[in-house]
N, C-alpha and C positions, 0 to 999 in steps of 0.2 A: 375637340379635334378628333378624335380616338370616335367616337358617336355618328360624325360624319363616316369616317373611313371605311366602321360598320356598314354603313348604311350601304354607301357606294358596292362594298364586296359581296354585299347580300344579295343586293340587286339583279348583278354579277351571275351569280352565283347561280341564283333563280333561273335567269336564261340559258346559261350552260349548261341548265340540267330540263332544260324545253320546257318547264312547269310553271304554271298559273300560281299565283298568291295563292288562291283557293286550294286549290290543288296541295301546294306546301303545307297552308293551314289547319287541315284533314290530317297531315301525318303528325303535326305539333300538336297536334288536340286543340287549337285555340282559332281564332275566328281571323279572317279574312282581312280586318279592319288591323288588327294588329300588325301583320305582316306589311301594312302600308305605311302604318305609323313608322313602322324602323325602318323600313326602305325609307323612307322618307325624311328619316332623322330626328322624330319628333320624340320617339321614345325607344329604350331598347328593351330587350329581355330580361328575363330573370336569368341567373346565372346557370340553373339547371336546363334552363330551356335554351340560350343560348349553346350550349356545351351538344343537347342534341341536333340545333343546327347545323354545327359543325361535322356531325357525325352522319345526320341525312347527307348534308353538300359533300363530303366527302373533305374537307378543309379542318387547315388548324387552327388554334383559336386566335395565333397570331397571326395569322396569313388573314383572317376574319378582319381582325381590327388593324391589321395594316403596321405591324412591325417588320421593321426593318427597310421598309419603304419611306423613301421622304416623297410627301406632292408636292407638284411642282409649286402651287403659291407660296411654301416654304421657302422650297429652294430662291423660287424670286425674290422674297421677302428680305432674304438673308443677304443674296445678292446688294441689292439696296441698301440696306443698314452697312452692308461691310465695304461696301463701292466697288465688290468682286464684278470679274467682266464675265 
């Protein structure tokens, strides 16, 4: 869940700051392929390298993986389970 969230805020993140994969991958020191992997959910960082992403984007590391947020398919989910309207 947390893996997704990353993903989606990186993405995010990426275009709010007008910059290519490539471009971000340049500052990480790591290749292009990578930054698609995570945008994309398939993989994520290492914690050190994660930590300077947040520092490039200018973001926290929870705001990164989505604390304090619920998505909505949660909230749906729960809806359902609890019969809430």
């Amino acid at each position: 869940m947390k893996l997704c969230m990353f993903a989606k805020k990186l993405q995010e993140a990426i275009k709010k700051h007008n910059m290519s994969q490539r471009k971000f991958a340049a500052l990480l020191h790591t290749t292009q392929a990578n930054i698609s992997r995570w945008t994309q959910g398939v993989s994520e960082p290492r914690i050190e390298t994660f930590l300077k992403v947040c520092l490039y984007l200018d973001e926290t590391p929870e705001s990164m993986l989505g604390y304090g947020e619920i998505p909505d398919e949660v909230k749906e989910e729960y809806k359902k389970e609890s019969g809430a309207q």
